[in-house]
N, C-alpha and C positions, 0 to 999 in steps of 0.2 A: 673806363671800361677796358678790361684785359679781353682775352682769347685765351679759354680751355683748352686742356692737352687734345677733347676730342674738336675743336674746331667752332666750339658754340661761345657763344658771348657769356662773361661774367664779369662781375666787380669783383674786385682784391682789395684785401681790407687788412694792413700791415701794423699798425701805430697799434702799440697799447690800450692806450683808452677808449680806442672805436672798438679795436677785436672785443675790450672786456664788455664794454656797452654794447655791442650787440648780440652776447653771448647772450646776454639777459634781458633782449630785449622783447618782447610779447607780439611783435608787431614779426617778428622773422619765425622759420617754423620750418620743420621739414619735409613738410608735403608741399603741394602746390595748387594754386588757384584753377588752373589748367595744367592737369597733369603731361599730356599729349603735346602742349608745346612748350613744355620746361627745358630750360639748361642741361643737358649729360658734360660734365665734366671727366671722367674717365673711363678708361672703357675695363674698368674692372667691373666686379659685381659689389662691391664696398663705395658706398659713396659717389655711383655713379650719376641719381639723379634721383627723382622727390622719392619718398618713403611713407606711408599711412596716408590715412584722408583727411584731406582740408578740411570735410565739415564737424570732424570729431579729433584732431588729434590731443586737443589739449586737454578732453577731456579723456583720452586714452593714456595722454602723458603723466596726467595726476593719477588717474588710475593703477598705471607698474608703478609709481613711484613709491604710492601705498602699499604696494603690495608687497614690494622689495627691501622697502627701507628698515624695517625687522631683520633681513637675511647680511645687511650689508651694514649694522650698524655697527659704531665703535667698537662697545661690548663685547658682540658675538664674533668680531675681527681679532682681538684680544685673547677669545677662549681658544683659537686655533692655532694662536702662536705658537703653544709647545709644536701642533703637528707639523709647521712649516719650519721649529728649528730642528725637528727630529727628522724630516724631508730634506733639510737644508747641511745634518750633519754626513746623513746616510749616501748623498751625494757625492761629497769631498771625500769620503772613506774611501768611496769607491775611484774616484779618481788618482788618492793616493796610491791605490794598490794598480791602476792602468800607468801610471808614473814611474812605477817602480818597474813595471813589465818591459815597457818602452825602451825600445836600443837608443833612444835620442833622448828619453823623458817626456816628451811630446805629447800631453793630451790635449782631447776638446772639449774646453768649458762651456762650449755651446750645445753640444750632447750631452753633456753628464749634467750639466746643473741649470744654465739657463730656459731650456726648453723644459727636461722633465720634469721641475720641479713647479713653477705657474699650471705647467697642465693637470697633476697632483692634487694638487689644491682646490683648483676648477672641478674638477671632477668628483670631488671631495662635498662640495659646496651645493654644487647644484644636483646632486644624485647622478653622474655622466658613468658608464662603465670605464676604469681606467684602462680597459682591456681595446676600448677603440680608438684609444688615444691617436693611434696612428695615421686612422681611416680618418678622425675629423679635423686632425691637425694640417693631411694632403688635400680636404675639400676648405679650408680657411686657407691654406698657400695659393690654392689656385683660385677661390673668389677673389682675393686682393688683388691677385697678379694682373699689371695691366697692360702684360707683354705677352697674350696668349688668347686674347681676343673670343670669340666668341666659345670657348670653354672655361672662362671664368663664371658665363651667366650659365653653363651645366653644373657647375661646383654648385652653384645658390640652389640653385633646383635639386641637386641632390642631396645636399646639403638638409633643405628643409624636410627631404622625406625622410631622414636617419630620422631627423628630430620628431616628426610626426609617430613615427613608429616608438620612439622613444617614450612620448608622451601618451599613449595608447597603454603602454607598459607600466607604465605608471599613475594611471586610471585603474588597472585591472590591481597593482600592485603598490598603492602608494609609499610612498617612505619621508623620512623628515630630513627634505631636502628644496630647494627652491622649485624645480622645477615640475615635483609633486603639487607642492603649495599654489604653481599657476594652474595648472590643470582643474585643480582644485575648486579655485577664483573662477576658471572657466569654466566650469560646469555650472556655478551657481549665481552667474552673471550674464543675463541674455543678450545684454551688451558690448558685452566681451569675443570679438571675433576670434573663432578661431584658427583663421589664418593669420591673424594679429598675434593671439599667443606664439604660435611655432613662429612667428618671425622674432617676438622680443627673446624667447630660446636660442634662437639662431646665434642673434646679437649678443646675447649674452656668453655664450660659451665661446662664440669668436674673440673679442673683444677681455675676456676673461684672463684667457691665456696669453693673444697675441701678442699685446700690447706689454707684457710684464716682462714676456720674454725678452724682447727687443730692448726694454731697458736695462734687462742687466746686462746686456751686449753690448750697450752703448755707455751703461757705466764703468763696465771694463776698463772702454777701450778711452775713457775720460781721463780714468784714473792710470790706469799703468802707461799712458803716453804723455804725464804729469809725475812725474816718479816724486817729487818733493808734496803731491797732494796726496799721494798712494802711504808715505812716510806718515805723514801727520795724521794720516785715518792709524794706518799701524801703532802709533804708537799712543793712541787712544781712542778703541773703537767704537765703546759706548758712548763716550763723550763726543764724539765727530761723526756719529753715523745719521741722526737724523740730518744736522745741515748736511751733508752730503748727498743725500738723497732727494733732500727737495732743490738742491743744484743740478741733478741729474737730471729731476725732472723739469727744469726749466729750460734746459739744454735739448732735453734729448725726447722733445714730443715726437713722436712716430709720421712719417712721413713725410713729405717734402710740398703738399698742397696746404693742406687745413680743414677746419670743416664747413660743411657745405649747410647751408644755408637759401630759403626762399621770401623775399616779399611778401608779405598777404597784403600790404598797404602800400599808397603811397609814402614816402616816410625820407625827409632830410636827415643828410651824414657830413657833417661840416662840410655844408656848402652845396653839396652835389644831391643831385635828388633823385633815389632810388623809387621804380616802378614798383607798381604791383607784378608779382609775376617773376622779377630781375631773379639772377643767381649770383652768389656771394659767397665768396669764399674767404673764410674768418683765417688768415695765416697764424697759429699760437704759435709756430714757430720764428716766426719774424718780429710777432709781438711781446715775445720774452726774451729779444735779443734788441728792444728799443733802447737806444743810444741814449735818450731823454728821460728815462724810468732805472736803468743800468748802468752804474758804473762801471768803465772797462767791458760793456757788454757780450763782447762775443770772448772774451774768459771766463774758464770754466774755476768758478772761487769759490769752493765752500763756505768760505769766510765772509763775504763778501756784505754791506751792511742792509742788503735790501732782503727781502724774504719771500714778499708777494711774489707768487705767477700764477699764468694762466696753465700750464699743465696736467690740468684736470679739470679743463672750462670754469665757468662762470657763471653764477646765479641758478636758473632754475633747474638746466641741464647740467649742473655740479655734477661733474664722476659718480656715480653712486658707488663704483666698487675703489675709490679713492681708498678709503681703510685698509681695504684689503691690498691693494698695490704699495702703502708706507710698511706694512707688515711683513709684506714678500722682503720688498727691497732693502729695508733695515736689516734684515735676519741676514737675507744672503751679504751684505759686503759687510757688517759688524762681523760676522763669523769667517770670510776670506781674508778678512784683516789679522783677524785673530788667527788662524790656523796656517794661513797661507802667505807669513807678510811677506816673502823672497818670492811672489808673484810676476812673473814678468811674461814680455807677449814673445812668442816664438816666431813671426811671421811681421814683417813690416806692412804698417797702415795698405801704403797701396796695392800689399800683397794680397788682400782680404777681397773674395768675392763679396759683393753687395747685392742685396735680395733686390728683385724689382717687382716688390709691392709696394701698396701705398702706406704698410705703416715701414717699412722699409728695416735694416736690419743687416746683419752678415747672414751667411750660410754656413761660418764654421767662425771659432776662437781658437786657434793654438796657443799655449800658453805652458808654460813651465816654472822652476822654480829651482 
């Protein structure tokens, strides 16, 4: 039994094959038996403590899942590729011509391409106006954040009323986009909460963008502080982009806890025996760095002979927007290899502010060429 950042009891659950096994396991969930005296692990508004209702969530879980898994499947990930590599060139153009302005060269790839271009897409996806891009990207900074205390839980609350109003908009105005599609569902399912809709909204548009960003920030800074792997991607990028990205993604899961997880049962974990009720906390990040699963595991190898990770969880709670983030991130560093390979960082490692949220991240990239 560990101790939560906020001071409440929890298991940590580090090894490989417990994280993947409990990722999938039917017996964990993320609501709670008793909501009132559950675990708070952080005091952001992301993953702070249970979520949905114990007496329905599984039956809520299969429910988005059907409803989503049309919007997020291979396929339709596939047909948007032209848009994300036309998003993906329109980006780099532009940074060429901020490069050229530059007395130093000096731009930020954390401006021009990691952030705008996941939000792009999202926005694309789910019917989001790109035009608030700003207003829900500043209420997802500060729901994560978990260095600002009780205005992370105003972001959630403000948060869900964009999306409410959003979804009202979209009722009066549908369009052929997901989150027409759930309004949709909700309307013609009396089951269907509609405080539950604007929360998997929420979830979705946070989680959309966030997390995509963050990786290409962390694939950056994988690859050009590895100049011999930034080489080998260069000098074939279609042939090195996919291993390269499912490397990123074993490396580089967003945050520094994991996810959060609740007992509904009694239930043995080699050996030790989890309550009804316990909180758990699934580390992928320490479970895609297992010594015993990983050769040489905390390097970052492309090549490397292992493939599996958990970076998009496991089993039933499988990423659903998984497609969509091999698509982002193949395009974007297939094409910075391609276009950009005298890519270098302008700003040494422990130069770089680090975001303090939970999926964690820089607040800028300088970078030059």
């Amino acid at each position: 039994m560990s101790t939560a950042p906020t001071g409440d009891p929890v298991w940590l659950v580090t090894r490989f094959e417990e994280v993947r096994d409990l990722l999938g396991d039917k017996r964990l969930g993320r609501s709670h038996p008793e909501p009132e005296r559950a675990s708070r692990v952080t005091t952001a508004e992301v993953q702070d403590g249970p979520t949905g209702s114990y007496d329905t969530e599984v039956a809520d879980h299969a429910r988005i899942r059907r409803l989503l898994t049309p919007a997020f499947s291979a396929k339709r990930m596939r047909m948007l590729s032209d848009y994300v590599q036309e998003l993906t060139d329109g980006c780099i153009d532009q940074l060429l011509v901020e490069h050229a302005d530059a007395p130093d060269g000096v731009v930020d790839l954390h401006a021009g391409l990691a952030f705008p271009l996941p939000v792009a897409v999202i926005c694309r996806l789910l019917g989001v106006p790109e035009s608030d891009h700003a207003y829900f990207s500043s209420l997802s900074e500060r729901m994560a954040n978990y260095a600002i205390g009780e205005d992370a839980h105003r972001a959630r609350n403000e948060f869900s009323r964009y999306m409410a109003t959003l979804a009202e908009t979209k009722r009066a105005q549908p369009g052929e986009d997901v989150i027409s599609d759930l309004v949709r569902a909700q309307s013609a399912d009396p089951d269907f909460d509609y405080a539950d809709m604007v929360r998997f909204c929420v979830g979705l548009l946070f989680a959309g963008h966030e997390t995509t960003v963050n990786r290409i920030g962390l694939g950056t800074l994988f690859l050009l502080t590895r100049r011999e792997q930034w080489q080998t991607l260069t000098a074939d990028p279609a042939g090195r982009v996919n291993a390269t990205v499912e490397e990123i993604m074993r490396m580089g899961a967003p945050g520094d806890l994991g996810l959060l997880r609740y007992a509904h049962t009694d239930l043995d974990v080699s050996g030790v025996t989890i309550h009804r009720g316990d909180a758990l906390i699934l580390s992928v990040n320490s479970a895609n760095r297992d010594a015993s699963v990983y050769t040489d595991a905390e390097t970052f190898n492309p090549a490397r002979p292992e493939r599996g990770h958990l970076g998009f969880g496991h089993g039933a709670h499988f990423c659903i927007g998984s497609n969509l983030a091999r698509v982002e991130l193949r395009t974007v560093f297939a094409t910075l290899a391609r276009r950009l390979p005298g890519l270098r960082l302008a700003k040494a490692l422990d130069e770089l502010e680090v975001r303090t949220t939970l999926t964690g991240g820089v607040t800028e990239l300088p970078v030059t060429w």
